[in-house]
PDB file of N, CA, C and O in Angstrom, chain B, residues numbered from 101:
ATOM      1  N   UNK B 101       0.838  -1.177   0.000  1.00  0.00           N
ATOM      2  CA  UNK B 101       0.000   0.000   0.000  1.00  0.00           C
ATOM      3  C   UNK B 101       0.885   1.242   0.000  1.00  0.00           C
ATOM      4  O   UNK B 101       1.721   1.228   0.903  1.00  0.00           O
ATOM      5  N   UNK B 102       0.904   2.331  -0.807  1.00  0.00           N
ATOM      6  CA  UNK B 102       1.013   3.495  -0.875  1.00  0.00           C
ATOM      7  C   UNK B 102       0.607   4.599  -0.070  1.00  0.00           C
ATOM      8  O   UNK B 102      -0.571   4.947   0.012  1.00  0.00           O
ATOM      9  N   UNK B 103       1.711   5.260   0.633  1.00  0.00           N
ATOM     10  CA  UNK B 103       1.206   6.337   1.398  1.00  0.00           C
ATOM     11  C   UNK B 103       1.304   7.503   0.154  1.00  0.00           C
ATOM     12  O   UNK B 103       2.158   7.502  -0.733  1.00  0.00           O
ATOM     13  N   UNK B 104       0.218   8.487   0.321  1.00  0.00           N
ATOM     14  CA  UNK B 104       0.227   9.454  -0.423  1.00  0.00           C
ATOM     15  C   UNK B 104      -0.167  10.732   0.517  1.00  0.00           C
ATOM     16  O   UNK B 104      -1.174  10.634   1.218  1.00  0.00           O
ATOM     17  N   UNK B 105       0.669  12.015   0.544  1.00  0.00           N
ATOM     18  CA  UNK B 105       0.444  13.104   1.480  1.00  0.00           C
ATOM     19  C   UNK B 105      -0.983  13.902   0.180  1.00  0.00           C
ATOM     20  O   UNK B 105      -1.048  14.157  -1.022  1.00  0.00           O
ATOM     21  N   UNK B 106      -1.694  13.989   1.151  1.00  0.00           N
ATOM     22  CA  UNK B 106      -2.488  14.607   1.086  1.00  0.00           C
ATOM     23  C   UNK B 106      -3.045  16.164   1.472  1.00  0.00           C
ATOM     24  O   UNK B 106      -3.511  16.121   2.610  1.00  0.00           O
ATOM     25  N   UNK B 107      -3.131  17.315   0.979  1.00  0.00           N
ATOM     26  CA  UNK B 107      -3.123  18.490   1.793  1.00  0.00           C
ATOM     27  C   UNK B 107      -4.569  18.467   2.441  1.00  0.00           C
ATOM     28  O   UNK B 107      -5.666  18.066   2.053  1.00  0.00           O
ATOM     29  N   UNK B 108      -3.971  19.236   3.916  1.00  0.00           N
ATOM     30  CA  UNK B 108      -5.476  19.281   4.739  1.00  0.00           C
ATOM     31  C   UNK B 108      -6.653  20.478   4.097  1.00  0.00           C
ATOM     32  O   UNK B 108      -6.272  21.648   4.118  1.00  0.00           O
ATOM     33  N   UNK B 109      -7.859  20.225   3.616  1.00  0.00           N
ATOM     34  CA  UNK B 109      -8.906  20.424   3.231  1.00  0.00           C
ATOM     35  C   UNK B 109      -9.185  21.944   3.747  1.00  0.00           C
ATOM     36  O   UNK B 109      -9.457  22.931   3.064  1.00  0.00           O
ATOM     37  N   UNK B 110      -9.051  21.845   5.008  1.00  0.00           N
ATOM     38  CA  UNK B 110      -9.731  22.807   5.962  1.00  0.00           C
ATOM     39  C   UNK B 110      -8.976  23.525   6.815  1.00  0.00           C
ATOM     40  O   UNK B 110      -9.550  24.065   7.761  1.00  0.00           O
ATOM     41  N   UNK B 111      -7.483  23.683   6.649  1.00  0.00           N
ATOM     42  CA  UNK B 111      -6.520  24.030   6.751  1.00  0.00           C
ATOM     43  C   UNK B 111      -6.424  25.720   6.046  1.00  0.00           C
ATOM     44  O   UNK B 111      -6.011  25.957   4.911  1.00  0.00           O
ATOM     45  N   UNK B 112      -6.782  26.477   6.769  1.00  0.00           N
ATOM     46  CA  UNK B 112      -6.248  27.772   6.355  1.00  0.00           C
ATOM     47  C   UNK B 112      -4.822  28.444   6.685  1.00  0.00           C
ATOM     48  O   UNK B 112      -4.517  28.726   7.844  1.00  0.00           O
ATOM     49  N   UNK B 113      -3.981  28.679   5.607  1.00  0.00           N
ATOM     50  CA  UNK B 113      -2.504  29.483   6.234  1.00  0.00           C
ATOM     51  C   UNK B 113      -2.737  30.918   5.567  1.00  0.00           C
ATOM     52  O   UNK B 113      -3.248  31.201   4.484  1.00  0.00           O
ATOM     53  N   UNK B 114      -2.345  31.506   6.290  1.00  0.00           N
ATOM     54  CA  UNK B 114      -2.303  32.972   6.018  1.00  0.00           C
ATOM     55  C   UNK B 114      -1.797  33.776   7.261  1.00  0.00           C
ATOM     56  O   UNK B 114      -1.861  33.162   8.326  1.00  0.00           O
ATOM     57  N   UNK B 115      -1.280  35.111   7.298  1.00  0.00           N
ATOM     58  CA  UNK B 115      -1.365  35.751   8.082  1.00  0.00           C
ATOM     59  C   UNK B 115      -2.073  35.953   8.762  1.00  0.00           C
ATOM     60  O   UNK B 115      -1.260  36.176   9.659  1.00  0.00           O
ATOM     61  N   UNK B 116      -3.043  36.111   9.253  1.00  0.00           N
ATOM     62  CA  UNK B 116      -3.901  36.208  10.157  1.00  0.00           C
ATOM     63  C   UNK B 116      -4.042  35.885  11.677  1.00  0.00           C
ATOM     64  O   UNK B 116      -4.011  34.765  12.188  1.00  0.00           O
ATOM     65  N   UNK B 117      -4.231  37.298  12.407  1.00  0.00           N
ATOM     66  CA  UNK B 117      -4.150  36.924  14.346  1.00  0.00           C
ATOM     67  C   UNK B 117      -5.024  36.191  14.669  1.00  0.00           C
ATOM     68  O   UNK B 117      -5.209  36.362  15.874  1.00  0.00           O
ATOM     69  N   UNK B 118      -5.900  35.218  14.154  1.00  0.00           N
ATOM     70  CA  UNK B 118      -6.241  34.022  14.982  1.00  0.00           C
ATOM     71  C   UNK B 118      -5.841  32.974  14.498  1.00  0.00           C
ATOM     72  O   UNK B 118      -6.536  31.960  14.567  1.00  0.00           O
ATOM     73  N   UNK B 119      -4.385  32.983  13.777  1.00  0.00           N
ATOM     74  CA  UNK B 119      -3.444  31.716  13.882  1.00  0.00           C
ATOM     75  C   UNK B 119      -2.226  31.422  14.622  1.00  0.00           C
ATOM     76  O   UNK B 119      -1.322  30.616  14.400  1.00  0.00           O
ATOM     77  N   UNK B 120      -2.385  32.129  15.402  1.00  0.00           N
ATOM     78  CA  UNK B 120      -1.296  32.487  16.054  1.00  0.00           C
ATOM     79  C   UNK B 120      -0.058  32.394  15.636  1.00  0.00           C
ATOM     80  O   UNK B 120       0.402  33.364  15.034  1.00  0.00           O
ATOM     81  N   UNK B 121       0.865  31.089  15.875  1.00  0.00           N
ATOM     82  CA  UNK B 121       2.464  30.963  14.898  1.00  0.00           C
ATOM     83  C   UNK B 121       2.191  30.502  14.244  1.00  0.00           C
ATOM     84  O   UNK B 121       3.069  30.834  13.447  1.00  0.00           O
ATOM     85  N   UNK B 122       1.396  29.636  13.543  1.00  0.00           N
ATOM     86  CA  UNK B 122       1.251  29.466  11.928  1.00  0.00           C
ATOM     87  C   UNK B 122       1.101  30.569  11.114  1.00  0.00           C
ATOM     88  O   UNK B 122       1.321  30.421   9.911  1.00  0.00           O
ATOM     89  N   UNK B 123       0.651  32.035  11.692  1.00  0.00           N
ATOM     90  CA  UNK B 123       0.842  33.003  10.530  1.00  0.00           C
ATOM     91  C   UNK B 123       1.446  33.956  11.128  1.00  0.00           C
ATOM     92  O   UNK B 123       1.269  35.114  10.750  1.00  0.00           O
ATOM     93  N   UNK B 124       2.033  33.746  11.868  1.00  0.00           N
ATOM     94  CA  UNK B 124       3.029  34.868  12.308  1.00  0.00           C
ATOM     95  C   UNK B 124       4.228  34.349  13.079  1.00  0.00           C
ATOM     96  O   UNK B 124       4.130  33.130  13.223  1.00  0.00           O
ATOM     97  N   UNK B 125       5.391  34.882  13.657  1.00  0.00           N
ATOM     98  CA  UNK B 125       6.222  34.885  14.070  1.00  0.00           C
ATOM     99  C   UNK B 125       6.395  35.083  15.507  1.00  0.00           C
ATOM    100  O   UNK B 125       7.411  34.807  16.144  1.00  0.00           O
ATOM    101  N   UNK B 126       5.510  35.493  15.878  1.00  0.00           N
ATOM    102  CA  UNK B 126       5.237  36.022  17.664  1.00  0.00           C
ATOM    103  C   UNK B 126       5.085  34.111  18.079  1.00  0.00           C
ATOM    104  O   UNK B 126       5.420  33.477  19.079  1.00  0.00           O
ATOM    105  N   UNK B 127       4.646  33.833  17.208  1.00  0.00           N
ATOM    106  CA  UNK B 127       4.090  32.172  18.168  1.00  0.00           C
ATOM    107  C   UNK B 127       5.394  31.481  18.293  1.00  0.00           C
ATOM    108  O   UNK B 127       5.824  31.309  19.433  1.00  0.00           O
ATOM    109  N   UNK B 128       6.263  30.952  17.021  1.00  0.00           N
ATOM    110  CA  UNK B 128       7.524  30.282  17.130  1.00  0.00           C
ATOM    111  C   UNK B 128       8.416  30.960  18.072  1.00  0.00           C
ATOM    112  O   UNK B 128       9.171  30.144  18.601  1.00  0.00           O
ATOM    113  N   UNK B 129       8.651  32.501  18.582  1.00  0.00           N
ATOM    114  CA  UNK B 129       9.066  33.121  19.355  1.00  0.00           C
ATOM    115  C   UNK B 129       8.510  32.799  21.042  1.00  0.00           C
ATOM    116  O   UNK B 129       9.148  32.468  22.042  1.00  0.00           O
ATOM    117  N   UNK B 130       7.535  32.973  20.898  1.00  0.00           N
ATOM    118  CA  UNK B 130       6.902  32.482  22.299  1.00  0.00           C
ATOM    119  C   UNK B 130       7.165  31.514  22.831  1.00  0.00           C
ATOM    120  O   UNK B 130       7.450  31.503  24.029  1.00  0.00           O
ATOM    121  N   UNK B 131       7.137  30.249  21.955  1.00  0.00           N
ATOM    122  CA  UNK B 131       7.414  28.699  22.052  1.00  0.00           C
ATOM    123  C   UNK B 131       8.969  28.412  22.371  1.00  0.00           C
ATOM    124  O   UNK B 131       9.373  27.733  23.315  1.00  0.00           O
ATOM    125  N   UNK B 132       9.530  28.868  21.689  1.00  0.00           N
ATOM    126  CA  UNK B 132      10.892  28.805  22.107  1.00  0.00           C
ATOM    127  C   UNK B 132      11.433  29.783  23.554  1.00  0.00           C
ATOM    128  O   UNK B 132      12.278  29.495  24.402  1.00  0.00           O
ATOM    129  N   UNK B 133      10.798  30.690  23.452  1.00  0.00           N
ATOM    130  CA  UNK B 133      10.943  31.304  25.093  1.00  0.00           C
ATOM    131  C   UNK B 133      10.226  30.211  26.327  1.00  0.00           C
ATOM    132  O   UNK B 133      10.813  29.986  27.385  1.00  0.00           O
ATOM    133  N   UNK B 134       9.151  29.724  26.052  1.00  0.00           N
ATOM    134  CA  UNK B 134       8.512  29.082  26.735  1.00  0.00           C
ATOM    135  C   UNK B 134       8.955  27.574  27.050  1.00  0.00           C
ATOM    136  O   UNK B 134       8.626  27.023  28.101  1.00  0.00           O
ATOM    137  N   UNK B 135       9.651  27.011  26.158  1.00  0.00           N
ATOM    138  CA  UNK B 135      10.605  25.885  26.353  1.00  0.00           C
ATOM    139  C   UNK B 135      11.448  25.714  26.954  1.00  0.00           C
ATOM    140  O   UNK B 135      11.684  24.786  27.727  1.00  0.00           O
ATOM    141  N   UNK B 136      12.342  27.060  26.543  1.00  0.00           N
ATOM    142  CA  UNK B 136      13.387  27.108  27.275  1.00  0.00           C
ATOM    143  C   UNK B 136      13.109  27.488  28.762  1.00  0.00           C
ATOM    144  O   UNK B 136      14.030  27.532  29.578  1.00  0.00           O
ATOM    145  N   UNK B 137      12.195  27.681  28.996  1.00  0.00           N
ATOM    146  CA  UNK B 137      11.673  28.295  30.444  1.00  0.00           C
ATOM    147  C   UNK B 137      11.477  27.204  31.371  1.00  0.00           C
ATOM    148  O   UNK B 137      11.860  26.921  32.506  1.00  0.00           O
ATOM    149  N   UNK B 138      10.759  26.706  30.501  1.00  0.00           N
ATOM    150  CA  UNK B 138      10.182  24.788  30.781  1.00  0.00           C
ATOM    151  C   UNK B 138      11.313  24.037  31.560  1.00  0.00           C
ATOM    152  O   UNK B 138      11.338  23.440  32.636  1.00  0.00           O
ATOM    153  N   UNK B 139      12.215  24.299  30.611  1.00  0.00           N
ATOM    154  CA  UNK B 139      13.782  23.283  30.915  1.00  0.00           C
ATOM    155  C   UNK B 139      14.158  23.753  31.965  1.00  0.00           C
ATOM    156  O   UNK B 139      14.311  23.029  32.948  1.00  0.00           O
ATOM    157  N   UNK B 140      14.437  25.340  32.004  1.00  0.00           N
ATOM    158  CA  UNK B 140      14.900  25.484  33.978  1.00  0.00           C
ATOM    159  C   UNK B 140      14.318  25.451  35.005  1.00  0.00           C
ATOM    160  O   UNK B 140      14.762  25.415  36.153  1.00  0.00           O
ATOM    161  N   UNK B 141      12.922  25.467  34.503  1.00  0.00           N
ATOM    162  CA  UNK B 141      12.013  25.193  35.778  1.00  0.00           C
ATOM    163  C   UNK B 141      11.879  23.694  36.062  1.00  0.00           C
ATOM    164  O   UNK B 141      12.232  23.341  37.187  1.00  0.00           O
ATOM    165  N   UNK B 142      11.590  23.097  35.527  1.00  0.00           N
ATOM    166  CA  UNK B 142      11.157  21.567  35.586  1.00  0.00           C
ATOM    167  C   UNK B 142      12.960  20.386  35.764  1.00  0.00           C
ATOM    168  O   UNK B 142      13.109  19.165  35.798  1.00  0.00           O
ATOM    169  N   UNK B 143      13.954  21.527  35.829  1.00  0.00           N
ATOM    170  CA  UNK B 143      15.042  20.525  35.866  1.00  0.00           C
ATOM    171  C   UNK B 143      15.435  19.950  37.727  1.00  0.00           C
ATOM    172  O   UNK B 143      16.218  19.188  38.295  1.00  0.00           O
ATOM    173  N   UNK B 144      14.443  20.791  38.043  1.00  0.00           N
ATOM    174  CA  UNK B 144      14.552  20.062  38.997  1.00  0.00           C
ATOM    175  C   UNK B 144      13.754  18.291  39.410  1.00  0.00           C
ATOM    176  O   UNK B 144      14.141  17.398  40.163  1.00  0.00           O
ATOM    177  N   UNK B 145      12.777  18.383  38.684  1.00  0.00           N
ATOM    178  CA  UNK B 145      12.406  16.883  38.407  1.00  0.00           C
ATOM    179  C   UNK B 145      13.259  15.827  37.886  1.00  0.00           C
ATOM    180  O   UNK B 145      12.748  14.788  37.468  1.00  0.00           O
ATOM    181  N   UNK B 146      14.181  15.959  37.878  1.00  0.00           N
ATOM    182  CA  UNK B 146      15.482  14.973  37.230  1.00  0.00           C
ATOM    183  C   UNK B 146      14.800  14.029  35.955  1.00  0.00           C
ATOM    184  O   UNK B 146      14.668  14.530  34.838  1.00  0.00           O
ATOM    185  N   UNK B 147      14.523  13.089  36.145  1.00  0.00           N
ATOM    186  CA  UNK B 147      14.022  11.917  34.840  1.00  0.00           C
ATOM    187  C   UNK B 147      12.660  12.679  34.555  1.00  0.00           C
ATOM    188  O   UNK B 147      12.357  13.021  33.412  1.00  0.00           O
ATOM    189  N   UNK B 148      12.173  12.829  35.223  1.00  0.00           N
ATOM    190  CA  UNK B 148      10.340  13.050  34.971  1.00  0.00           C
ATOM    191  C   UNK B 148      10.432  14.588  34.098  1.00  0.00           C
ATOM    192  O   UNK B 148       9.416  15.278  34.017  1.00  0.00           O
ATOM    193  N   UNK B 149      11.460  14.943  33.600  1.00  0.00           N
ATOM    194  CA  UNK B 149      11.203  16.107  32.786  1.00  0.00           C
ATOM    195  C   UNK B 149      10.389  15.956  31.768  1.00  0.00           C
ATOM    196  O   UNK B 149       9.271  16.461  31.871  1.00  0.00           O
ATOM    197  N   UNK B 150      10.711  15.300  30.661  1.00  0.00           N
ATOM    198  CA  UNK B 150      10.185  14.379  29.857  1.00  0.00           C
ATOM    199  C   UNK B 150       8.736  14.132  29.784  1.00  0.00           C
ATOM    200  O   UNK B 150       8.009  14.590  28.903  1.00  0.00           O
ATOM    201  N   UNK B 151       8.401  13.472  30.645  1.00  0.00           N
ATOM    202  CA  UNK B 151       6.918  13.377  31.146  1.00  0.00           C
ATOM    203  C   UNK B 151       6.382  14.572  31.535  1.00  0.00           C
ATOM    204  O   UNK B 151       5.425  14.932  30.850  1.00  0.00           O
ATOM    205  N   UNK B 152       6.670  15.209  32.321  1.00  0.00           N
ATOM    206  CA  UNK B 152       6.239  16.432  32.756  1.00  0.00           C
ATOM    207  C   UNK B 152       5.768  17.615  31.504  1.00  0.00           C
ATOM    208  O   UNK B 152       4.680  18.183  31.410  1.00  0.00           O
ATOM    209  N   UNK B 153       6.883  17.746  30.679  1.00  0.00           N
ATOM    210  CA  UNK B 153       6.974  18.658  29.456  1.00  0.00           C
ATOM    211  C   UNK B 153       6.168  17.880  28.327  1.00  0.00           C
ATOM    212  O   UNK B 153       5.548  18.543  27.494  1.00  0.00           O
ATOM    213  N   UNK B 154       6.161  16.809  28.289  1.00  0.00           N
ATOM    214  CA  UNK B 154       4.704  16.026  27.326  1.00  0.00           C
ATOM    215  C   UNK B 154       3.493  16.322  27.914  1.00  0.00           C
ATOM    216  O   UNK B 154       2.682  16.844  27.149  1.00  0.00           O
ATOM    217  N   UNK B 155       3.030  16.087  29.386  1.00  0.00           N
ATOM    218  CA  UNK B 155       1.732  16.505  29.706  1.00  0.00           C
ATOM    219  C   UNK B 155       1.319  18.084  29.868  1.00  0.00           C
ATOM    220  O   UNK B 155       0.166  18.514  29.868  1.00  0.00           O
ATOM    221  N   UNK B 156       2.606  18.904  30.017  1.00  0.00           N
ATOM    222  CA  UNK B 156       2.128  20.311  29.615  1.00  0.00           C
ATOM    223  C   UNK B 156       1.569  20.356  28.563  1.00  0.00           C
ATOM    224  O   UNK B 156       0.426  20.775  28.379  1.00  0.00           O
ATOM    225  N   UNK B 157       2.772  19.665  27.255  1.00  0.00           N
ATOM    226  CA  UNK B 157       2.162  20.322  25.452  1.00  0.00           C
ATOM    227  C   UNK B 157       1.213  19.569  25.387  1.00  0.00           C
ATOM    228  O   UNK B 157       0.600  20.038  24.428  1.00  0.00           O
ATOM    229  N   UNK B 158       0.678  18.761  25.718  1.00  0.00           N
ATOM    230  CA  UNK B 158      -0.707  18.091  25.459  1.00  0.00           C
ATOM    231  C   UNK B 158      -1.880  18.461  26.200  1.00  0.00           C
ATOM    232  O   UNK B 158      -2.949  18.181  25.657  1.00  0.00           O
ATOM    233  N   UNK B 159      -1.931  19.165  27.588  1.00  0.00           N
ATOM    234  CA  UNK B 159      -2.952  20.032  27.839  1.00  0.00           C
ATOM    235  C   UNK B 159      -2.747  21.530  27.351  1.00  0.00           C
ATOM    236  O   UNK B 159      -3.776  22.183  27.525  1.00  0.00           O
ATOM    237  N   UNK B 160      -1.479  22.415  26.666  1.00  0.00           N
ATOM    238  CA  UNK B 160      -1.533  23.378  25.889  1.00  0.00           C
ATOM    239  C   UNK B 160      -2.362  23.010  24.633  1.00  0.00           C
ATOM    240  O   UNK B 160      -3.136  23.915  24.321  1.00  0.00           O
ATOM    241  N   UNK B 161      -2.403  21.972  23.866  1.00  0.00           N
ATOM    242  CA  UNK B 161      -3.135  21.413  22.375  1.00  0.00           C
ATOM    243  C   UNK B 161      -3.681  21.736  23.012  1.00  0.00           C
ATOM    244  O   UNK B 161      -3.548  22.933  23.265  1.00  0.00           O
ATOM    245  N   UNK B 162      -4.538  21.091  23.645  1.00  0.00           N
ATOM    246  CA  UNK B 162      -6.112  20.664  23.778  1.00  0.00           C
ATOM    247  C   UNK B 162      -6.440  22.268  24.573  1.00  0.00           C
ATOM    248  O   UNK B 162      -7.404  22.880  24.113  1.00  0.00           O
ATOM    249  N   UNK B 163      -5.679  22.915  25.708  1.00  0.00           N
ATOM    250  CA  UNK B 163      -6.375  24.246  25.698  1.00  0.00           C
ATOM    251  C   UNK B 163      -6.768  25.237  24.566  1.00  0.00           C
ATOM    252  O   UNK B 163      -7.881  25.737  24.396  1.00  0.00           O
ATOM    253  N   UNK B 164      -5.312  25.483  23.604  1.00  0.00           N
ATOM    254  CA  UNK B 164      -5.241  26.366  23.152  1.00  0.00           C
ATOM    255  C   UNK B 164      -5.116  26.119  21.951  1.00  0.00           C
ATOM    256  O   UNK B 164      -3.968  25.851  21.597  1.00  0.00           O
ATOM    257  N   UNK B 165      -6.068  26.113  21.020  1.00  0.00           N
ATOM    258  CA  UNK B 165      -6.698  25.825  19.680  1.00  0.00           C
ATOM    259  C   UNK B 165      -5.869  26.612  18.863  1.00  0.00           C
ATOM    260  O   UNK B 165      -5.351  25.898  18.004  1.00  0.00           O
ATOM    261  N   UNK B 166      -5.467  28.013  18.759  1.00  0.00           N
ATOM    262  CA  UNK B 166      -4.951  28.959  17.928  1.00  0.00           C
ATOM    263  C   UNK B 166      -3.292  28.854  19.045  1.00  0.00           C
ATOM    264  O   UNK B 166      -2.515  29.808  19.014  1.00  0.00           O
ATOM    265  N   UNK B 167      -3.125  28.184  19.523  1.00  0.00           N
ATOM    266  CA  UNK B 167      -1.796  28.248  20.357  1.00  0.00           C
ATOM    267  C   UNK B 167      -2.191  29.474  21.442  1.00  0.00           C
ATOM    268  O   UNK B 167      -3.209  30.083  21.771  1.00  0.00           O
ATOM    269  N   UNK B 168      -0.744  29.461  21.801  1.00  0.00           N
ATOM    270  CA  UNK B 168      -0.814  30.494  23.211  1.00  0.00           C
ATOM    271  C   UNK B 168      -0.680  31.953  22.670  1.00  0.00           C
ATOM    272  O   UNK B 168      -1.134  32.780  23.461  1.00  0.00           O
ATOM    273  N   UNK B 169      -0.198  32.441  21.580  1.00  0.00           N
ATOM    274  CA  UNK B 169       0.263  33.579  21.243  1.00  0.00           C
ATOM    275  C   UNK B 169      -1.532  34.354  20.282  1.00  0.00           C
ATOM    276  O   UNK B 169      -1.988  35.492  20.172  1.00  0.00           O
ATOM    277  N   UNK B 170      -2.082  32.710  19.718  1.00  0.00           N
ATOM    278  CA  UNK B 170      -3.157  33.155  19.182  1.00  0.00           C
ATOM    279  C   UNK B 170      -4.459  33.546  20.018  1.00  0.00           C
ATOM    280  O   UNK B 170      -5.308  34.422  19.850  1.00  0.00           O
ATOM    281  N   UNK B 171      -4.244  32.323  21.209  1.00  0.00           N
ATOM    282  CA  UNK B 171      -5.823  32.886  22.261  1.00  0.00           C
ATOM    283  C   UNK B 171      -4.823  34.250  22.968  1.00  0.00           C
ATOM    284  O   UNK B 171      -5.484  35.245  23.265  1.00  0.00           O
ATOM    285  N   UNK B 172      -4.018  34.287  23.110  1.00  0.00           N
ATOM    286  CA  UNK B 172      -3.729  35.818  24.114  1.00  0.00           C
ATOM    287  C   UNK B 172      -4.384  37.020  22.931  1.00  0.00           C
ATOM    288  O   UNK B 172      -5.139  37.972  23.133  1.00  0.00           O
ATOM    289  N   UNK B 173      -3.878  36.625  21.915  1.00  0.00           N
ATOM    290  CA  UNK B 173      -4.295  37.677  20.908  1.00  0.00           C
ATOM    291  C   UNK B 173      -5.633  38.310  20.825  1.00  0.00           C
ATOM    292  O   UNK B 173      -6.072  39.437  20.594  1.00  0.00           O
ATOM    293  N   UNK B 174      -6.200  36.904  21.162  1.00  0.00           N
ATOM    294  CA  UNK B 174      -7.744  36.848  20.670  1.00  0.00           C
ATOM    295  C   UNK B 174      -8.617  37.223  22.032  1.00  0.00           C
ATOM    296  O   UNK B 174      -9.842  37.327  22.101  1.00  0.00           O
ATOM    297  N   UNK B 175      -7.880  37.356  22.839  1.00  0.00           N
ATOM    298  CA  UNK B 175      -8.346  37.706  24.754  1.00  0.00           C
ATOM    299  C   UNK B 175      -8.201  39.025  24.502  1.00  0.00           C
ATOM    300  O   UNK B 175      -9.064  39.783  24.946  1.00  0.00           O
ATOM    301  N   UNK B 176      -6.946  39.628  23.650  1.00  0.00           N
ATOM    302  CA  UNK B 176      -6.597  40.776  23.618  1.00  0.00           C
ATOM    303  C   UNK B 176      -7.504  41.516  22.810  1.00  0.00           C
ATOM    304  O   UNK B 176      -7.831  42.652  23.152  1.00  0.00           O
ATOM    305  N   UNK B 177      -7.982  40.945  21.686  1.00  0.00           N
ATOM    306  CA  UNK B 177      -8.635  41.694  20.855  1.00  0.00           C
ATOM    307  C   UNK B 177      -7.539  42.129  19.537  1.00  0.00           C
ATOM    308  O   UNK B 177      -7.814  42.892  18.612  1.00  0.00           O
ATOM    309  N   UNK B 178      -6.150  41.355  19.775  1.00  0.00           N
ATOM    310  CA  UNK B 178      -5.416  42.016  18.981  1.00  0.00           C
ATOM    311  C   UNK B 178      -4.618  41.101  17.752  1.00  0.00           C
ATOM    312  O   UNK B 178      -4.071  40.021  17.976  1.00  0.00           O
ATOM    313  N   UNK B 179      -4.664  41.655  16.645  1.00  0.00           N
ATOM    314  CA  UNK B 179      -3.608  40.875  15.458  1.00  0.00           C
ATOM    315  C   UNK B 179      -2.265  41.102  15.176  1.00  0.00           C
ATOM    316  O   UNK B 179      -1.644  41.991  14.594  1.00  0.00           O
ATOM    317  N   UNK B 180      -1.871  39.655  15.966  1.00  0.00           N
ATOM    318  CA  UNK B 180      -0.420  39.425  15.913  1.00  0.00           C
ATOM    319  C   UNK B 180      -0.156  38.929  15.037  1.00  0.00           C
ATOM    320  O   UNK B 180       1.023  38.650  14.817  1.00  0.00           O
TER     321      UNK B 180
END
């Protein structure tokens, strides 16, 4: 069987402030501040970092639909 990539249907890219880092640059910026933030806070958990930093980004998905940079935007009223 053949895998074939398919583009998503319903997938909008564009600039636009309720995509947060998919159309702008404030989000990949955020994320990488926020990682790295992750790592010095949570290094005190020794092994369980790992775990710890998976169950954050997986209750961030599921909170934050447009990411974190897109719902602040969208709390804000503003296009980032």
């Amino acid at each position: 069987m053949l895998l074939r990539a398919t583009p998503y249907a319903n997938q909008r890219v564009g600039n636009r402030g309720d995509q947060g880092g998919l159309g702008t640059l404030f989000g990949p910026a955020a994320g990488a501040l926020i990682l790295t933030a992750m790592e010095t806070y949570l290094a005190q958990f020794g092994a369980w970092v790992t775990v710890t930093q998976g169950v954050i980004f997986v209750l961030c998905v599921l909170a934050f639909r447009r990411g974190v940079v897109g719902e602040v935007g969208a709390g804000l009223r503003l296009a980032l």
